[in-house]
C-alpha positions as CSV (number, residue, x, y, z in Angstrom):
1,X,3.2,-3.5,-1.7
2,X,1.9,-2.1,1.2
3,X,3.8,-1.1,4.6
4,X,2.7,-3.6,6.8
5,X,3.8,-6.5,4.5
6,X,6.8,-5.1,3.6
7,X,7.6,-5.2,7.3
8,X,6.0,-8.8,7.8
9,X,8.9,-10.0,4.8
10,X,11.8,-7.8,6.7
11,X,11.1,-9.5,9.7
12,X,10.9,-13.1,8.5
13,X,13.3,-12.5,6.3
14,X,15.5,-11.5,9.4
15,X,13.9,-14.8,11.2
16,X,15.0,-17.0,8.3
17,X,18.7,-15.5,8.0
18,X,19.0,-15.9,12.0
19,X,17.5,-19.5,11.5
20,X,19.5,-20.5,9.1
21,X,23.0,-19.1,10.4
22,X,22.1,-20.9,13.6
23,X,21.6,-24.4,11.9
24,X,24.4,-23.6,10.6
25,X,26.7,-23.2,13.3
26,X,24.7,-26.3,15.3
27,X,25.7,-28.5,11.7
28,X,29.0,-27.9,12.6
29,X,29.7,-28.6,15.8
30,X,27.9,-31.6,15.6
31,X,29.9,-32.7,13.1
32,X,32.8,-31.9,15.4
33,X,30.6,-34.2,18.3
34,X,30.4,-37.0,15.9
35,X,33.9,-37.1,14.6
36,X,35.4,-36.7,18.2
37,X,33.1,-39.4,19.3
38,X,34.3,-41.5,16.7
39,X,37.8,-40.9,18.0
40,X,36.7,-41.4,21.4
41,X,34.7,-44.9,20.6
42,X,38.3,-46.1,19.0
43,X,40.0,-45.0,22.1
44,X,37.5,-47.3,23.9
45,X,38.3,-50.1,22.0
46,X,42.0,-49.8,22.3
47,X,41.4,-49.8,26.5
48,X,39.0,-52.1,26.7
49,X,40.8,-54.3,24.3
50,X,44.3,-53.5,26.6
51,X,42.8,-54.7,29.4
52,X,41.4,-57.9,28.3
53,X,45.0,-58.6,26.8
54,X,46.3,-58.5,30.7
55,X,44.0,-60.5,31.8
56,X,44.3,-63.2,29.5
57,X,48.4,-63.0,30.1
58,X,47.9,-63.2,33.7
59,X,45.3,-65.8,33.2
60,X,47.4,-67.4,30.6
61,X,44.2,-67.9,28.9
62,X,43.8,-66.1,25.3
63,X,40.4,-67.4,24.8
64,X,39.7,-64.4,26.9
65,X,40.9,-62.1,24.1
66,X,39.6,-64.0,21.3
67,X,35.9,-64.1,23.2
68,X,36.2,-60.6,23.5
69,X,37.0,-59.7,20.0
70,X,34.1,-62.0,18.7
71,X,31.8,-59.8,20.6
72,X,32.9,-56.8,19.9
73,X,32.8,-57.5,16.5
74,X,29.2,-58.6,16.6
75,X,28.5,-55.0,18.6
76,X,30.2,-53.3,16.0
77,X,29.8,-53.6,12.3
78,X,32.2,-51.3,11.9
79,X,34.7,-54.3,12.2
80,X,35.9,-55.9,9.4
81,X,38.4,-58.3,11.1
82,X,40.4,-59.4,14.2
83,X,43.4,-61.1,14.7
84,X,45.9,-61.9,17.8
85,X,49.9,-62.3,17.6
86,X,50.2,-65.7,19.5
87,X,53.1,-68.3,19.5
88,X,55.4,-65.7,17.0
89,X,52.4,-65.2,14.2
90,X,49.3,-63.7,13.4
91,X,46.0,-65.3,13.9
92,X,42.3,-64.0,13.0
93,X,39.8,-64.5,15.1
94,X,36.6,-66.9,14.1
95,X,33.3,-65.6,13.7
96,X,34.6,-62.2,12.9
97,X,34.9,-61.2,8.4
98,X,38.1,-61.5,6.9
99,X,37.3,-60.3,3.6
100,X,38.9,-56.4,4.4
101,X,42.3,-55.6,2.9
102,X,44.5,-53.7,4.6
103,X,44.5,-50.5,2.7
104,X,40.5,-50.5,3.2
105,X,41.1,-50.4,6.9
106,X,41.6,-48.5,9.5
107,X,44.2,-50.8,11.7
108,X,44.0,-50.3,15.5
109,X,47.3,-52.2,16.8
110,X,46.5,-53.5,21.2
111,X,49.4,-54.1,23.3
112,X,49.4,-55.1,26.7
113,X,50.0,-51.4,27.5
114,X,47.3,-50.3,25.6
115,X,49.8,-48.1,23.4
116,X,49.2,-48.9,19.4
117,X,52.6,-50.2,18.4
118,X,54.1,-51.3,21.0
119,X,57.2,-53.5,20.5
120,X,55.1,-57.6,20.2
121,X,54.7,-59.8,23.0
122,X,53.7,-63.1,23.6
123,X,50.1,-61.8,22.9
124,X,49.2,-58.9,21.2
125,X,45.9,-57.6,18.8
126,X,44.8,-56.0,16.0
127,X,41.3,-54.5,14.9
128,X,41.3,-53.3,11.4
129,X,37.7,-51.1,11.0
130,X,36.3,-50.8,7.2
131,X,36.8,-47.0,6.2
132,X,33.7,-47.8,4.0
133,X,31.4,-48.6,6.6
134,X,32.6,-45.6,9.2
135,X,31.8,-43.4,6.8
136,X,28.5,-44.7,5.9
137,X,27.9,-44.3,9.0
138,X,28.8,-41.0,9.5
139,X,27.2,-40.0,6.5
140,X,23.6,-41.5,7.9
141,X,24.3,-40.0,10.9
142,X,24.7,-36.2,9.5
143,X,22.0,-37.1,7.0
144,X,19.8,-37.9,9.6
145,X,20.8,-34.7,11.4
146,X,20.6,-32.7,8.8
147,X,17.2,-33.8,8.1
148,X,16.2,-32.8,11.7
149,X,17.6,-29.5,11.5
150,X,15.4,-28.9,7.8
151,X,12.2,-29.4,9.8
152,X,13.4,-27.1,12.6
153,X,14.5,-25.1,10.3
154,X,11.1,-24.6,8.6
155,X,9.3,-24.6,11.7
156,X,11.0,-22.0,13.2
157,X,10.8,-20.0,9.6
158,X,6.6,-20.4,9.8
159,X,7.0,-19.4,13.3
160,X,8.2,-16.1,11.6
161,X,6.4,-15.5,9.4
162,X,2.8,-16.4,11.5
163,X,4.5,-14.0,14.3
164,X,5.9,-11.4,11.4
165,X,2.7,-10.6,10.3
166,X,0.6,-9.2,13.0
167,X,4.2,-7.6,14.3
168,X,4.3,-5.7,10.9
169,X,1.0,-4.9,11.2
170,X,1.6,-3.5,14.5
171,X,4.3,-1.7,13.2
172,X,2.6,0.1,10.3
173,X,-0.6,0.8,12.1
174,X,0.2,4.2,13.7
175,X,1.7,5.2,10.0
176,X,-1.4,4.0,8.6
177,X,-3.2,6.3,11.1
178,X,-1.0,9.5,10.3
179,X,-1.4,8.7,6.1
180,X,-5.4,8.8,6.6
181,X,-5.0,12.0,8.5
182,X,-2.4,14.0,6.3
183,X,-4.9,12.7,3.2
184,X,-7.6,14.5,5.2
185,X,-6.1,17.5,5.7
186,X,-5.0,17.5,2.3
187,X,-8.5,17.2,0.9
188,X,-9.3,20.1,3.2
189,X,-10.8,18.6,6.1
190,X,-8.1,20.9,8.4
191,X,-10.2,19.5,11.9
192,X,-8.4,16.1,11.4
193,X,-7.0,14.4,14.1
194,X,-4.0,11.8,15.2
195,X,-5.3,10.4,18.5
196,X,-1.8,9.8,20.7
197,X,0.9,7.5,19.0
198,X,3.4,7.2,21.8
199,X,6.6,9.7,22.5
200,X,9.0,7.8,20.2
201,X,9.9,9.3,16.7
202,X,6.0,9.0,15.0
203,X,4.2,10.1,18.4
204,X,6.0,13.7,18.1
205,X,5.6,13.3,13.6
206,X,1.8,13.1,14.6
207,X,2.0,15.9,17.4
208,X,3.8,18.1,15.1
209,X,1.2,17.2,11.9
210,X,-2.3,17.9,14.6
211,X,-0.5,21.3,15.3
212,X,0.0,22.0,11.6
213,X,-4.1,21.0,11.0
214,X,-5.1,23.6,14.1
215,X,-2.7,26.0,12.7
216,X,-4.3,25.2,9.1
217,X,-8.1,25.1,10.6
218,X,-7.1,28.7,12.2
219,X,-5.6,30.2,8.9
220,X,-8.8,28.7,7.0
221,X,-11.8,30.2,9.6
222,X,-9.3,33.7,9.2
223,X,-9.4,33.4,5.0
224,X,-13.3,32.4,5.0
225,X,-14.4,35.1,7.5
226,X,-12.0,37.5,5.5
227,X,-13.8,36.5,2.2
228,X,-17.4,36.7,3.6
229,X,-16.2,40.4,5.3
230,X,-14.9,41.8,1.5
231,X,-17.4,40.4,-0.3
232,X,-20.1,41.5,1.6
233,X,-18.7,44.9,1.9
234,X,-18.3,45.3,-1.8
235,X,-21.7,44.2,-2.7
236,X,-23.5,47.9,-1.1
237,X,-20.7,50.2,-3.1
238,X,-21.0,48.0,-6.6
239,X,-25.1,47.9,-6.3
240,X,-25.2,51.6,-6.0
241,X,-22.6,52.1,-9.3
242,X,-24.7,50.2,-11.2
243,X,-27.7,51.8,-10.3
244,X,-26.2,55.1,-11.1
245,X,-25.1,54.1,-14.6
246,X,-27.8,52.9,-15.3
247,X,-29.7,56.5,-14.2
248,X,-27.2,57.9,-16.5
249,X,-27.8,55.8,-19.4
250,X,-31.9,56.3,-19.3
251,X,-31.1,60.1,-19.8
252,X,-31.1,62.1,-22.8
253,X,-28.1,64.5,-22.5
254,X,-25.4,62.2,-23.2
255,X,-23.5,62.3,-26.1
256,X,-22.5,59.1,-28.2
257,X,-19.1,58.6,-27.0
258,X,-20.0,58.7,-23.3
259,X,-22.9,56.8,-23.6
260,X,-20.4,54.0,-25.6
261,X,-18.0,54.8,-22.4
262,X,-20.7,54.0,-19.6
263,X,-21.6,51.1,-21.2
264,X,-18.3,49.4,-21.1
265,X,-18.3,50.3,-17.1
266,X,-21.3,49.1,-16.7
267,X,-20.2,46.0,-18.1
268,X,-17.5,45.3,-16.2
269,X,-19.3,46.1,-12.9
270,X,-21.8,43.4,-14.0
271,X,-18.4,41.7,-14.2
272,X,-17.8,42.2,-10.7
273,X,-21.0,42.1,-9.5
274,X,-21.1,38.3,-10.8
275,X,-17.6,37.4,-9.3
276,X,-18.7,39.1,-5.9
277,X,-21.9,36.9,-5.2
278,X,-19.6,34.1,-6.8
279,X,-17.5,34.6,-3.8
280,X,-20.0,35.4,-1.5
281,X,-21.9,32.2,-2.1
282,X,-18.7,29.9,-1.9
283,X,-17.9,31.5,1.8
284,X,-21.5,31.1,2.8
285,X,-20.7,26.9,1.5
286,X,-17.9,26.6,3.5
287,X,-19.1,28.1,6.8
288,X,-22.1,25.8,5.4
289,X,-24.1,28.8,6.0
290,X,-26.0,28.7,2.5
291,X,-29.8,28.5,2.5
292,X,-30.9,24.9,1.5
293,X,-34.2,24.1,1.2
294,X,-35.2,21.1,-0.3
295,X,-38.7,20.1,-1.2
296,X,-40.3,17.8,-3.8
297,X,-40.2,18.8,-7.4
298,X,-40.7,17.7,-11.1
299,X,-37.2,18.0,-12.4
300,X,-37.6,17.4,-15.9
301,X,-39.7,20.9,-16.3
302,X,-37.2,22.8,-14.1
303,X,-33.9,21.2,-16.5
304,X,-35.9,22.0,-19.7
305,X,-36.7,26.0,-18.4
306,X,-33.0,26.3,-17.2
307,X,-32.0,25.4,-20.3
308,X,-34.0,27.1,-22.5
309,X,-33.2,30.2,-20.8
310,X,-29.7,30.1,-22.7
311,X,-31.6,29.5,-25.6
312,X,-31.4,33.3,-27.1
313,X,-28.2,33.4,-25.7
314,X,-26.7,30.5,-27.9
315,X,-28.6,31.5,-31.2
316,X,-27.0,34.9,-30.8
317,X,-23.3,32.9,-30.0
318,X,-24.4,30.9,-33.6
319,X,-24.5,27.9,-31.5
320,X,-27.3,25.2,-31.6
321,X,-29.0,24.2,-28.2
322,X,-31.1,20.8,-27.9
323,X,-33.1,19.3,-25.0
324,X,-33.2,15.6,-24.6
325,X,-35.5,15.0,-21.9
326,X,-36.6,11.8,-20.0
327,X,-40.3,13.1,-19.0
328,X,-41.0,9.9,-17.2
329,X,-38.7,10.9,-14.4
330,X,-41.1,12.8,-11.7
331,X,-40.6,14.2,-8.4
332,X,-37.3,14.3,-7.0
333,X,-36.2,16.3,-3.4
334,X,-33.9,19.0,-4.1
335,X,-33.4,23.0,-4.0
336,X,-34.9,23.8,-7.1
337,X,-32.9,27.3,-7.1
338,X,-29.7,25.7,-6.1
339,X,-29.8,22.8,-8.9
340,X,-31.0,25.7,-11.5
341,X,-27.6,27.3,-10.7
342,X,-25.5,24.5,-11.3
343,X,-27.0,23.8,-14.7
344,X,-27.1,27.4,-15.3
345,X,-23.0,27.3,-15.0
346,X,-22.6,24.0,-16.9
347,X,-24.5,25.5,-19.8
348,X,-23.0,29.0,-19.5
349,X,-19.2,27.2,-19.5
350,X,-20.1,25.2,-22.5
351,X,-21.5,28.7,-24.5
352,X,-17.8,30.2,-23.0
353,X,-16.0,27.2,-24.6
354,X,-17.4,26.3,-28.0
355,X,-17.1,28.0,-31.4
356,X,-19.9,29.6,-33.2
357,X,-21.4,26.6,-35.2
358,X,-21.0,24.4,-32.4
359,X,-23.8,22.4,-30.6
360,X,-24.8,22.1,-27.2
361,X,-26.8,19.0,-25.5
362,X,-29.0,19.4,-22.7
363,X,-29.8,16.1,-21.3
364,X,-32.1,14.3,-19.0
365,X,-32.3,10.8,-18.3
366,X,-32.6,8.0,-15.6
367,X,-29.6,5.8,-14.8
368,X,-30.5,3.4,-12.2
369,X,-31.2,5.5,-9.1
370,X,-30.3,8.2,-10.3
371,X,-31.4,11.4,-12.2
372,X,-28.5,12.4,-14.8
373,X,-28.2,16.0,-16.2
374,X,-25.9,16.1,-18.5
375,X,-24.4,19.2,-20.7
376,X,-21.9,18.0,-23.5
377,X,-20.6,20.5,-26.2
378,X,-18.3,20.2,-29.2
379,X,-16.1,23.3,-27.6
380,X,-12.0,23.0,-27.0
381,X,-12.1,20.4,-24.2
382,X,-9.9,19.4,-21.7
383,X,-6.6,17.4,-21.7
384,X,-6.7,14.6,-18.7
385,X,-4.7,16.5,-16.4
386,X,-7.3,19.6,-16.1
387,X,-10.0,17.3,-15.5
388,X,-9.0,16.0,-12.5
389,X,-9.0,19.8,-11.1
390,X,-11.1,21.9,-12.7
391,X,-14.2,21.3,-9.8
392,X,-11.3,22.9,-7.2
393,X,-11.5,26.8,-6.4
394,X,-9.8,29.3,-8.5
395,X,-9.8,26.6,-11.0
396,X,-8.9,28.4,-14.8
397,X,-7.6,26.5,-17.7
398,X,-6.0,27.9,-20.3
399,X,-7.6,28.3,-23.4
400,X,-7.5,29.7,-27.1
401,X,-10.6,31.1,-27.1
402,X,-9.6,33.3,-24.0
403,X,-13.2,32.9,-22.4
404,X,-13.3,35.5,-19.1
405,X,-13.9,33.8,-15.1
406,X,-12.6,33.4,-11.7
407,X,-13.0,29.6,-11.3
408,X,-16.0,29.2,-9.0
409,X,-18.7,28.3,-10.7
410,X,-17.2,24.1,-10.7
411,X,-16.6,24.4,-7.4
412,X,-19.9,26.1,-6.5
413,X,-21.5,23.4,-8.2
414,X,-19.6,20.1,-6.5
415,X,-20.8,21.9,-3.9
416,X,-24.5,22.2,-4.5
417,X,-24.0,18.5,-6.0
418,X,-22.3,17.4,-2.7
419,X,-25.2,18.6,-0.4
420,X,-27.3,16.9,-2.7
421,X,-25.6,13.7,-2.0
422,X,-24.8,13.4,-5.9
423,X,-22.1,13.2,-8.2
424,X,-20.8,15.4,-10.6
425,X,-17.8,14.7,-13.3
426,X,-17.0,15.2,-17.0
427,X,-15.8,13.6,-19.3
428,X,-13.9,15.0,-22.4
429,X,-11.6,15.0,-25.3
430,X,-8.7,17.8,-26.3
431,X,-10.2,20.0,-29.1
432,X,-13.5,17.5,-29.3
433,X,-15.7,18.8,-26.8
434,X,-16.9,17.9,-23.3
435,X,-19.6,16.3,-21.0
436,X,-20.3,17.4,-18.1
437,X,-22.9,15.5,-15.8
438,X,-24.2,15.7,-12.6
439,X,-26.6,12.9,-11.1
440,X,-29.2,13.0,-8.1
441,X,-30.5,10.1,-6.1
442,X,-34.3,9.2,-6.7
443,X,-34.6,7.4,-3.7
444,X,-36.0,9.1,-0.2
């Protein structure tokens, strides 16, 4: 799940939990409202009852009282039955039900004083309310409350979530910004930049990571410069070696055993040789100071030369090498010398890595828009994990066969591949073999 979402749900989820504790609270006090105003509707009834019992004493009139209680039954259905005291017994009033027993009621007891209980009179009243029907009512009422307060309720939670979105959003757009940087930088582009993200907690992270990359960008222009210095230095001294052993070698004086001896030094300064303009060549790539020249060029004689060129080579190794060339693929725009190289490594890595009585695959063939070279073996392989970094510098797998190299020739090649605007991979199997590919556009 990413950041910004997860945010979105923490806020709404903070939204809904406020929401919801809110209703809450509002339920219950107005639940306290209604049951206070129920109190305060019986009060009424007791006063205005009260008074009309006065008035019909001093008017000596209870058809007043009995007029009143019919319509304040009708008002209120609440009201199950009315009755006076008059003349030493009790009465009920016409018009209002007298189907409610006593213990289903709620009996509110009117004196001339308005005090429930007071000692009888000549007139006197009783209201008994239906308990049923009060709380009928009071359950619609909180139902119909409670209904109101689900729709707020889910309003208000929508309102979250349509404002939680952009506000997460918001929130994990500067981290967003830092993670495309620091993956920059950590796919060696050390010139990446955090543009300003505020002076809170992830303005100074991003301040601190731009002054890591220029501290990074300055250690890398210091190693590449070094590289190019050394290499280039040692190139003059190892030329001149060589070209002295090999003076010594074309004479006639030397005795067996020396002759054995400067041909294992010669050897290894070939070694050297090779790994110097190895390294040489990768710092001119990444000062992108390497001579490319592309031009128009049949590629399917220039893969079958390259490749033949291993030919005595692999017979020698007791290792079979086939072409399988698509001629109908012409012209294509590359550096003929630089795509030579790379197929000159993939072929010399797959004579490294495969046992005598092996085979080796040279292959040519369009895919699409694209030109696919391809060199597949039946050598050692690679297990999953070494795949996915064996194109990186310094690069060296283990391996039983204990083949000899400094790691750049992969690298060299994504290179080469990269200028190209192609693709290079390889696919393989532990102890099966490999295939390693590389594909150039067609296209202008």
């Amino acid at each position: 799940m990413r950041l910004s979402d997860k945010f979105a749900l923490i806020l709404a989820a903070i939204v809904a939990a406020a929401v919801v504790a809110s209703s809450a609270v509002f339920l219950n006090i107005e639940y306290s409202l209604l049951s206070r105003a129920e109190i305060r509707s019986r009060e009424a009834m007791i006063e205005s009852a009260s008074g009309i019992i006065r008035e019909s004493r001093l008017a000596k009139d209870p058809l007043i009282l009995v007029d009143f209680l019919r319509l304040l039954g009708r008002e209120h259905s609440e009201i199950g039955r009315c009755r006076i005291w008059m003349n030493g017994r009790w009465r009920n009033v016409q018009g209002v039900g007298t189907n409610l027993k006593r213990e289903d009621a709620v009996v509110l007891e009117i004196s001339s004083t308005g005090a429930p209980g007071a000692t009888r009179d000549s007139l006197e009243a009783q209201i008994w309310l239906s308990q049923a029907a009060i709380e009928t009512r009071m359950a619609s009422a909180r139902k119909a409350l409670l209904k109101k307060m689900e729709t707020v309720c889910v309003v208000l939670i929508l309102l979250g979530l349509i404002i939680s979105l952009p506000l997460g959003r918001g929130l994990s757009r500067r981290v967003k910004i830092i993670e495309s940087a620091v993956a920059r930088i950590g796919e060696g582009d050390a010139k990446a930049k955090i543009p300003n993200l505020g002076q809170d907690e992830i303005g100074r992270l991003s301040k601190n990571i731009n002054a890591m990359a220029e501290r990074l960008s300055e250690i890398d222009r210091l190693k590449k410069e070094f590289v190019a210095s050394v290499t280039h230095e040692l190139r003059s001294p190892l030329s001149a070696i060589e070209s002295y052993i090999n003076r010594m070698l074309a004479g006639q004086t030397l005795a067996e055993e020396d002759r054995q001896g400067l041909s294992r030094v010669l050897n290894n300064v070939n070694r050297l040789n090779h790994f110097v303009s190895n390294l040489l060549q990768m710092a001119k790539i990444e000062r992108g100071k390497l001579d490319f020249i592309p031009k128009n060029v049949p590629l399917a004689p220039l893969i079958e030369d390259s490749a033949l060129f291993f030919a005595p080579l692999a017979q020698k190794a007791g290792i079979r090498l086939d072409c399988k060339i698509e001629r109908s693929i012409g012209e294509i725009r590359i550096d003929p010398d630089l795509i030579s190289h790379v197929l000159a490594n993939l072929i010399s890595n797959a004579l490294k890595f495969t046992r005598a009585g092996g085979s080796i695959v040279v292959c040519l063939e369009k895919r699409g828009q694209w030109a696919e070279c391809s060199v597949q073996d039946t050598g050692i392989g690679l297990a999953e994990k070494d795949a996915k970094r064996i194109f990186a510098p310094f690069e060296r797998i283990r391996n039983p066969l204990k083949a000899t190299g400094v790691g750049l020739g992969l690298a060299i090649s994504k290179s080469i591949i990269d200028m190209h605007r192609g693709e290079i991979g390889v696919a393989s199997v532990l102890n099966q073999g490999s295939r390693f590919y590389f594909r150039l556009p067609m296209g202008k």
